[in-house]
C-alpha positions in Angstrom: -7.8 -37.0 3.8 -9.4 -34.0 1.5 -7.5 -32.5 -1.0 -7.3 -29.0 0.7 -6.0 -30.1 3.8 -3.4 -32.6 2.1 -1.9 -29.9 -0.1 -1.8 -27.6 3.1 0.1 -30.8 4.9 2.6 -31.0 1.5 3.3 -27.2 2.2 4.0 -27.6 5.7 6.6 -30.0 5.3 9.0 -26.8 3.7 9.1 -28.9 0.0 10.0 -25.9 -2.0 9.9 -25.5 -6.3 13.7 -26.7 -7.6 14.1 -23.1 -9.4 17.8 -21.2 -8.9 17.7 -18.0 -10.0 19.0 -16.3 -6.8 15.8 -16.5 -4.5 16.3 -17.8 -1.6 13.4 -20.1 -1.7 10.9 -20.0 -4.0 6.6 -21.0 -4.2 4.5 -20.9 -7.0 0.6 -20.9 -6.9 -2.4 -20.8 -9.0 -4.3 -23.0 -11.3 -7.7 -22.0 -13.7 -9.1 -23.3 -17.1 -7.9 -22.3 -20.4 -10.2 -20.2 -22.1 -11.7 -18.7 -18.6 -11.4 -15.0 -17.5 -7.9 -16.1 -16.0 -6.6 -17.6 -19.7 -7.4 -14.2 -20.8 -5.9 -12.4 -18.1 -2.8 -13.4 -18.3 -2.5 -13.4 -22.9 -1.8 -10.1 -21.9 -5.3 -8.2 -21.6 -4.3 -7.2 -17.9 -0.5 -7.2 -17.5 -0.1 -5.1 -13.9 1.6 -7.0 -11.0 2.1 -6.3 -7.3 4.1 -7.0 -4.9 3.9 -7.5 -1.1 7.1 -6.9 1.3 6.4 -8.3 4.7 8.5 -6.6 7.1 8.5 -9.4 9.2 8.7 -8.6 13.2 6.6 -5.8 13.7 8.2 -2.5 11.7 8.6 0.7 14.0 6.9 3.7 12.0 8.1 6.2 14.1 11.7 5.6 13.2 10.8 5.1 10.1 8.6 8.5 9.1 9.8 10.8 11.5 8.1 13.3 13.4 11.1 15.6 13.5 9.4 18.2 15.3 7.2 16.5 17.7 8.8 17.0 21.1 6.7 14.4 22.8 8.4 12.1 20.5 12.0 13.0 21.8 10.7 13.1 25.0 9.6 9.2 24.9 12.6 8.2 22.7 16.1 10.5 23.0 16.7 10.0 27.5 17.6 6.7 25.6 19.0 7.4 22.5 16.7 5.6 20.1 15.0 9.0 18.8 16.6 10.0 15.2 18.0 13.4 15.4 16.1 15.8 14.0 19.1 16.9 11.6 19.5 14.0 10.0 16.4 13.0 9.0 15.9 13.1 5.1 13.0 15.4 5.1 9.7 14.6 2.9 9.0 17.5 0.2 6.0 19.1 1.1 5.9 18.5 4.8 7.4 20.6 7.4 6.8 18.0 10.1 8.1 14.2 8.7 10.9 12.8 6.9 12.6 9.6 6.5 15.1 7.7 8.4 18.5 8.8 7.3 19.3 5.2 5.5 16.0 5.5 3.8 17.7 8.2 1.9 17.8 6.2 -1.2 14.0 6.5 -1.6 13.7 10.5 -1.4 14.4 10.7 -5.3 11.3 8.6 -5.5 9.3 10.3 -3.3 10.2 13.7 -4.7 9.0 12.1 -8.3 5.6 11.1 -7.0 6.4 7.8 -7.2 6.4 6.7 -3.1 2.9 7.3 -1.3 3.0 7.4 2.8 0.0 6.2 4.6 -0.1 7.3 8.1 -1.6 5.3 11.2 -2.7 2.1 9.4 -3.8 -0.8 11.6 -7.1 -2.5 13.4 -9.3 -2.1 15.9 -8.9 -3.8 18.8 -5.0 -4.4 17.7 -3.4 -7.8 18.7 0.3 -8.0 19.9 0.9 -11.0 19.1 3.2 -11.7 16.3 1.3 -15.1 15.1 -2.0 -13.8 15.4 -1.4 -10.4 14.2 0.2 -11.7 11.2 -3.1 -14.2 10.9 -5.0 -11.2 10.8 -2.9 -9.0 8.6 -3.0 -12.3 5.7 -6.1 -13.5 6.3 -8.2 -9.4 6.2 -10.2 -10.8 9.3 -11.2 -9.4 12.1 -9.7 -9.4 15.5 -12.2 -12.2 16.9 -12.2 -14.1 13.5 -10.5 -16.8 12.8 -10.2 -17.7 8.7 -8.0 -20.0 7.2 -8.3 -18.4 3.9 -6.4 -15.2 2.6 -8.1 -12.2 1.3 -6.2 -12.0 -2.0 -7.0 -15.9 -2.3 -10.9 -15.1 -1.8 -10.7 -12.1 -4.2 -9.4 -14.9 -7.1 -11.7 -17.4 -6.2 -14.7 -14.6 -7.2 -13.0 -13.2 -10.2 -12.3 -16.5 -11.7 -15.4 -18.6 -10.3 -14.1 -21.3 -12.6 -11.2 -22.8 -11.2 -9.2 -24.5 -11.0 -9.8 -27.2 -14.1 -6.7 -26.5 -15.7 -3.4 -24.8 -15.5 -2.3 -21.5 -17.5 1.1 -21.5 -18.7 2.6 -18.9 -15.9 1.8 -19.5 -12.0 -0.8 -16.8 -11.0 1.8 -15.9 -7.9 5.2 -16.2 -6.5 6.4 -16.1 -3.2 10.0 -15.7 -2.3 10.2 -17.5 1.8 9.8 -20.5 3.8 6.6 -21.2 4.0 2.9 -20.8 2.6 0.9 -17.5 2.8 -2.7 -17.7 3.9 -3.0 -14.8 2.0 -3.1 -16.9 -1.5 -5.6 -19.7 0.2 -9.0 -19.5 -1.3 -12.6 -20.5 0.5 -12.4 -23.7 -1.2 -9.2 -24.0 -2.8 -5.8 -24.5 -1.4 -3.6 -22.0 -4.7 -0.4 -22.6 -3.5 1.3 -26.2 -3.5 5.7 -26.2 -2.7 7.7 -28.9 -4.4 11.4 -29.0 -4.1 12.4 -31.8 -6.2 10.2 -34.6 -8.2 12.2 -37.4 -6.7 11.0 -36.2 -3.4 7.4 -37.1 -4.8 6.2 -40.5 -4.5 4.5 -41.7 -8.1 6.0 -39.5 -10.3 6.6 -42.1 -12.6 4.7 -43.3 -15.2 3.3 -46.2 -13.2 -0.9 -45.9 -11.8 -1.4 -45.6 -8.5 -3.2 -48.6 -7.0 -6.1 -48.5 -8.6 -9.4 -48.6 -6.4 -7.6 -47.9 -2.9 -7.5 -44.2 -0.9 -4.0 -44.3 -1.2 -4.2 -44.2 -4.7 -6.2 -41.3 -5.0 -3.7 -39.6 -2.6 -1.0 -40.9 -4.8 -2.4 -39.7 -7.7 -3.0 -36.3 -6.5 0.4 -36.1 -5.4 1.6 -36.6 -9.0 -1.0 -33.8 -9.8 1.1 -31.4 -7.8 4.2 -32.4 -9.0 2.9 -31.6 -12.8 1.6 -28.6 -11.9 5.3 -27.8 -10.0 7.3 -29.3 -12.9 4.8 -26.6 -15.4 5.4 -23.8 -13.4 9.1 -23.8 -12.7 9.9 -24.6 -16.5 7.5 -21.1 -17.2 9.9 -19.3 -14.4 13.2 -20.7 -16.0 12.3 -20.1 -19.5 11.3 -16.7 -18.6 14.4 -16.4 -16.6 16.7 -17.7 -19.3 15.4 -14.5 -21.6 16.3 -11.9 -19.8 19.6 -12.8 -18.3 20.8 -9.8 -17.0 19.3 -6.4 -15.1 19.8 -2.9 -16.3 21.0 -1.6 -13.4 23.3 -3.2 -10.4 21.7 -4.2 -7.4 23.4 -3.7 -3.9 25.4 -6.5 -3.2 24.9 -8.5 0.1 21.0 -7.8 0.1 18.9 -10.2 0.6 15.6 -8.2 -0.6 17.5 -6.6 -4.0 18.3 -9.9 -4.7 14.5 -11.5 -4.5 13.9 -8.2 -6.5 16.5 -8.2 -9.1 15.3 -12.3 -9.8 11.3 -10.9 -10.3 12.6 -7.6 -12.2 14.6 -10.2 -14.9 11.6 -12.8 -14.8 8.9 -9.9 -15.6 11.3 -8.6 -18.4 11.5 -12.1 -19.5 7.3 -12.5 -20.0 6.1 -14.6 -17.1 2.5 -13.3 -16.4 2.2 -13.5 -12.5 0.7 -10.9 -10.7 1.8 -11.1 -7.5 4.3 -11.8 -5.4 5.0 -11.9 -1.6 8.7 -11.3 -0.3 9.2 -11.9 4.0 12.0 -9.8 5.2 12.6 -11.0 9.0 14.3 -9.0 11.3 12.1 -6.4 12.7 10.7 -7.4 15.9 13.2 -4.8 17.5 12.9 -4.9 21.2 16.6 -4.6 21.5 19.7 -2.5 19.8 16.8 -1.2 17.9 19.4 1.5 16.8 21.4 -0.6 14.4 19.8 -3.3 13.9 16.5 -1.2 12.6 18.9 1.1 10.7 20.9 -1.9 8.9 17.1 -3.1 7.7 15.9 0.7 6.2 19.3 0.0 4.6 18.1 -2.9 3.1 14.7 -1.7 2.4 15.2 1.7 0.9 18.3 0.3 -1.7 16.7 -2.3 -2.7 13.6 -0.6 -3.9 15.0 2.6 -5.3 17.7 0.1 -7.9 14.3 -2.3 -8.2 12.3 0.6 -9.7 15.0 1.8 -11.5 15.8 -1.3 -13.1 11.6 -1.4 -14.2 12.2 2.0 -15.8 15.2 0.7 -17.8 13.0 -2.2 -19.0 9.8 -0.5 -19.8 7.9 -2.0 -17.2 7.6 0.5 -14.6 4.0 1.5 -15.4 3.4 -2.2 -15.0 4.7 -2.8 -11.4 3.5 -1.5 -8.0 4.7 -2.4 -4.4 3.9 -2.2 -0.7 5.0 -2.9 2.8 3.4 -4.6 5.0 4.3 -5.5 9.1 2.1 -6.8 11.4 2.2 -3.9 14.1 4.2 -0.6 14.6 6.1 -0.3 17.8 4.8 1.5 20.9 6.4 5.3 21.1 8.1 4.9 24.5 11.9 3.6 24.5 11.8 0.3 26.4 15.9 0.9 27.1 17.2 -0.5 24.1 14.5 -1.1 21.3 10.3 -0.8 21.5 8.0 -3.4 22.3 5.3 -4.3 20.1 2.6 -0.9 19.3 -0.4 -0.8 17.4 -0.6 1.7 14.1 1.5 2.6 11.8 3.0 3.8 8.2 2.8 1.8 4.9 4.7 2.5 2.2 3.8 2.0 -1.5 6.3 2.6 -4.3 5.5 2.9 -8.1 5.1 4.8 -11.1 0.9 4.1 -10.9 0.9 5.8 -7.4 -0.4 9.4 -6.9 2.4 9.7 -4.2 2.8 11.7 -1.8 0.9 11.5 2.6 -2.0 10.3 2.6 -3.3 10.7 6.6 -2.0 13.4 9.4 1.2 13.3 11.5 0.7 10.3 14.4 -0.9 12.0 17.7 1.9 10.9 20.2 0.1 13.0 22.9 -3.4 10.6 22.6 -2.7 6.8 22.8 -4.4 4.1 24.0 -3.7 1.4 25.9 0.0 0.7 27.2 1.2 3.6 25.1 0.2 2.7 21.6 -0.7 4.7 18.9 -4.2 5.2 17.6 -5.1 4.1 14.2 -6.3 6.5 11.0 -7.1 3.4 8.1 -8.0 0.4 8.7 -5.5 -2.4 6.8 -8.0 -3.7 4.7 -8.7 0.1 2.9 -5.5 -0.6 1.8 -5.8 -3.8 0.3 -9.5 -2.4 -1.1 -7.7 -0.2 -2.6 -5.1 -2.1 -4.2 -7.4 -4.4 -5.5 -10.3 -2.1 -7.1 -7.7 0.8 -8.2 -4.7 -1.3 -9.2 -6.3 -4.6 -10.5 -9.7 -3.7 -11.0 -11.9 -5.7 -8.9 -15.6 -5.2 -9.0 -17.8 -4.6 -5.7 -18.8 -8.4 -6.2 -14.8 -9.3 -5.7 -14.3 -6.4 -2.8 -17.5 -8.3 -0.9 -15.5 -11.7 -1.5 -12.0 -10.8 -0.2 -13.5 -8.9 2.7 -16.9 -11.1 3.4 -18.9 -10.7 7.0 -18.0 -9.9 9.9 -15.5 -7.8 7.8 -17.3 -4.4 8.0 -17.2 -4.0 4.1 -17.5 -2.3 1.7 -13.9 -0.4 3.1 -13.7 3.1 2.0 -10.9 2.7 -0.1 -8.1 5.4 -0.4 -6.8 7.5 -3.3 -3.1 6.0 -3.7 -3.1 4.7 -7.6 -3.6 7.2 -10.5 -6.0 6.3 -12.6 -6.5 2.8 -14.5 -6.4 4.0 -18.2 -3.7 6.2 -17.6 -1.4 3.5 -17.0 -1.0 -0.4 -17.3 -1.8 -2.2 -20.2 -2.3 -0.8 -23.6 -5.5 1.6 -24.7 -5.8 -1.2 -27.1 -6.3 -4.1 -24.5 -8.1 -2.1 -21.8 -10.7 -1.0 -24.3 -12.2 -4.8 -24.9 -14.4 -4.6 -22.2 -16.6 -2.0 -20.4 -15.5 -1.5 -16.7 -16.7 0.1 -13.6 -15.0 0.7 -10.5 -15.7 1.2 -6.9 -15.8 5.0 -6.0 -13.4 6.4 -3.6 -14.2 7.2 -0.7 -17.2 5.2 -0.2 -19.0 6.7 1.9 -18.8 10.0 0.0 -19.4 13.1 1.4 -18.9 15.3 -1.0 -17.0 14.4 -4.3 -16.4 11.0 -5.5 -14.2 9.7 -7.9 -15.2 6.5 -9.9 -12.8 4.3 -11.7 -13.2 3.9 -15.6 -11.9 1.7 -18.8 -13.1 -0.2 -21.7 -14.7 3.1 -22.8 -15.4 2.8 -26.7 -14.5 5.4 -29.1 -18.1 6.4 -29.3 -17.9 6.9 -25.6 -20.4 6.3 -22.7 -23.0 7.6 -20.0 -22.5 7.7 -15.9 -26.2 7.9 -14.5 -26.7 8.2 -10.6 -29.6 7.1 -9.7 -31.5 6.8 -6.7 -32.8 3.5 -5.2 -36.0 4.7 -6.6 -35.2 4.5 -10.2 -34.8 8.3 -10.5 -31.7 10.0 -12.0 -30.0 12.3 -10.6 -26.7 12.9 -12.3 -25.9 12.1 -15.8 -21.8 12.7 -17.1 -20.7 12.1 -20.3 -18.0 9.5 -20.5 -15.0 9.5 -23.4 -13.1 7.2 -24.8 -9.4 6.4 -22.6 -11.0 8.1 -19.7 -10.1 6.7 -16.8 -12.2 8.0 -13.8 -15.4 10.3 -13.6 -15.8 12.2 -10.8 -19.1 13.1 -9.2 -20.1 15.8 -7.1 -23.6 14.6 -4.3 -23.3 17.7 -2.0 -26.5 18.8 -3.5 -27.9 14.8 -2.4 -29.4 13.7 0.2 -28.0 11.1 2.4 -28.7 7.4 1.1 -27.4 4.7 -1.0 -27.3 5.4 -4.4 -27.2 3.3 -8.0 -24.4 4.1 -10.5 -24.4 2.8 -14.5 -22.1 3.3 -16.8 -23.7 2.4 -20.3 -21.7 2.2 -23.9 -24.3 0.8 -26.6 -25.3 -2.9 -25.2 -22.7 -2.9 -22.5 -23.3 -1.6 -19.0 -22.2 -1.8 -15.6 -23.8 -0.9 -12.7 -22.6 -0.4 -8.9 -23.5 0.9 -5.5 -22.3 4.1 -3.3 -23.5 5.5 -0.4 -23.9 9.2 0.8 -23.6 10.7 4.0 -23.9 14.1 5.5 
């Protein structure tokens, strides 16, 4: 049996990490050498985190931004009563066309604060209804008629820290709060996640040797592998836990999500290092009493966040901490009788103090579907996870070509939904160590681009664009703590471009393309 496909068969069984801290079931992954870009990551030279809500079911959008004055939307939705009414949606500051669902009313303080972005129409071409394969798709970044079995966050580790996995760090690299084991964290050729309830569920955890010399042994042996690296990782999320006893603020009681939130908000504050986590909220495949039963979940959705951020703001750590919803589809815009069957596009949500905040796409066109009445798609998912990776975590165009590799139409013009990286996140101290370059955005640029910055020294740096030629053609000066450099090509031709940034013997250089 290989190793990748026994620890996939040791998730599957549902073993899970013996950690109480109020999840309701908790995984841990990640493994890499000490000493390796990983070791260093997580001593504290790169402290931000993100996390992934999965709005399990398929999430309907249109109840969830509303279109308050779109008639064609009442006209689908109110002969059955499943439209909101148009006076009590929570309306958006700045729009005079959406607002929120009325129990999502807890996040408008955010929103007003520019700390809750709105991205319209996000989905795929070629959308799958399925729930399974949809939600394949959705973890994996693949296309439609791809099939991976390895996640895009998981491919995006595997190029950033080419050395794993040798040894473990102290803290998991990520946590995720459900039942079962994302494809999301699998790598290309290794399996990051491994679920272990109990060690006495582990055969050979003992000091005994397996039988030496027989396949069994190796399998036995690699089974106590798993249960070290368990055994490491929940003592790191206990000991963490065990610091910070107590939240700043009171969650809402009878919650399921605010309680996986309130458990990473103490384990943060008490110094564990993962970076991401991934919490499944069920519930929304709403065909049916979509009235209540969708309402009950914005419920959930909206007051947990709000008293999650606020609790990150009471500890500091707010700066530190994006997150982001994902579903696997939206829900189609006609009223099946009683709920809406399963749609195509629609809105993400991303909640932080790092996020420009704010729409980011136009209202959905309820008048122009496609197919049996779904909505047509503005971003494609994985500009969204492009983005969250380059802009929040810094990945370089090396790591965007991993975690989106061919067929995936990449590079993914990437969206503006983080501020920049230097002026939050860790320290000016720590994010000056090293010279880094970004991927612009948007890529393809048309007429302005905006390229991410940090490690800038105090005697500063150049940005040359150059063309494939050798030849430069813009030249910005660079200071020190800058985070971004923005670079107007409407005087360029059309063509793919180089781009160097340059501080004494460091330098980094990246591709953009321009089109007319």
């Amino acid at each position: 049996m290989k190793r990748r496909t026994f620890i996939q068969r040791l998730a599957g069984t549902g073993i899970v990490l013996p950690v109480t801290l109020g999840f309701p079931r908790l995984r841990a992954f990640a493994q890499d050498p000490v000493g390796s870009p990983f070791a260093r990551l997580v001593s504290g030279t790169n402290d931000r985190i993100f996390i992934l809500i999965r709005l399990a079911g398929g999430n309907d959008g249109l109840n969830t931004v509303v279109p308050y004055t779109n008639p064609t939307y009442y006209n689908k939705r109110d002969i059955d009563g499943l439209a909101i009414d148009a006076n009590s949606v929570k309306k958006l500051p700045g729009s005079t066309t959406l607002g929120l669902h009325p129990n999502l009313e807890a996040l408008l303080p955010l929103y007003s604060e520019g700390k809750m972005t709105v991205v319209q129409g996000v989905g795929y071409e070629n959308q799958n209804l399925s729930h399974f394969r949809s939600t394949d798709i959705w973890l994996s970044g693949s296309n439609t008629d791809v099939y991976w079995n390895s996640g895009w966050y998981g491919r995006y580790l595997e190029a950033k820290y080419p050395d794993y996995p040798t040894t473990l760090p102290q803290h998991p690299f990520a946590i995720e709060l459900g039942t079962y084991l994302s494809t999301t964290l699998i790598g290309e050729s290794n399996n990051m996640g491994m679920a272990v309830s109990d060690l006495s569920y582990v055969p050979g955890q003992q000091d005994s040797d397996p039988v030496a010399g027989t396949h069994a042994g190796e399998e036995e042996a690699y089974v106590r592998e798993i249960a070290r690296q368990a055994n490491i990782f929940s003592n790191a999320i206990i000991e963490a836990a065990t610091r910070q006893l107590t939240n700043k603020v009171t969650y809402p009681v009878g919650n399921a999500l605010a309680l996986g939130l309130a458990s990473i908000a103490k384990i943060i504050a008490g110094g564990l290092t993962t970076q991401l986590y991934i919490i499944n909220v069920g519930g929304y495949d709403t065909h049916s009493n979509q009235l209540s039963v969708h309402g009950a979940l914005m419920t959930q959705l909206a007051e947990a966040v709000a008293a999650f951020q606020r609790d990150l703001e009471a500890f500091g750590l707010d700066e530190r901490v994006s997150m982001m919803t994902i579903s696997e589809f939206g829900r189609r815009v006609a009223s099946n009788g009683t709920g809406t069957d399963h749609g195509s596009a629609a809105p993400m949500l991303v909640f932080g103090t790092g996020v420009k905040g704010g729409i980011i796409g136009s209202d959905p066109d309820l008048d122009n579907l496609e197919g049996p009445g779904n909505m047509r798609r503005q971003y494609d998912f994985r500009q969204i996870y492009a983005s969250v990776l380059a802009q929040w975590f810094g990945a370089s165009g090396t790591q965007l070509a991993a975690a989106f590799p061919p067929p995936a139409p990449a590079p993914f013009e990437q969206l503006p939904i983080f501020e920049s990286a230097a002026s939050i996140g860790a320290p000016v101290a720590d994010a000056r160590g090293a010279l880094e370059l970004g991927v612009p955005y948007p890529n393809p640029v048309v007429s302005t681009a905006t390229i991410p910055v940090s490690g800038v020294p105090a005697a500063g740096a150049t940005l040359r664009l150059y063309t494939e030629g050798g030849r430069a053609v813009l030249t910005r000066d660079v200071e020190s703590g800058q985070g971004s450099v923005a670079l107007d090509v409407r005087s360029l031709p059309a063509g793919t471009y180089l781009y160097e940034l340059r501080a004494g013997d460091q330098h980094r250089t990246a591709r953009m393309t321009v089109v007319k």
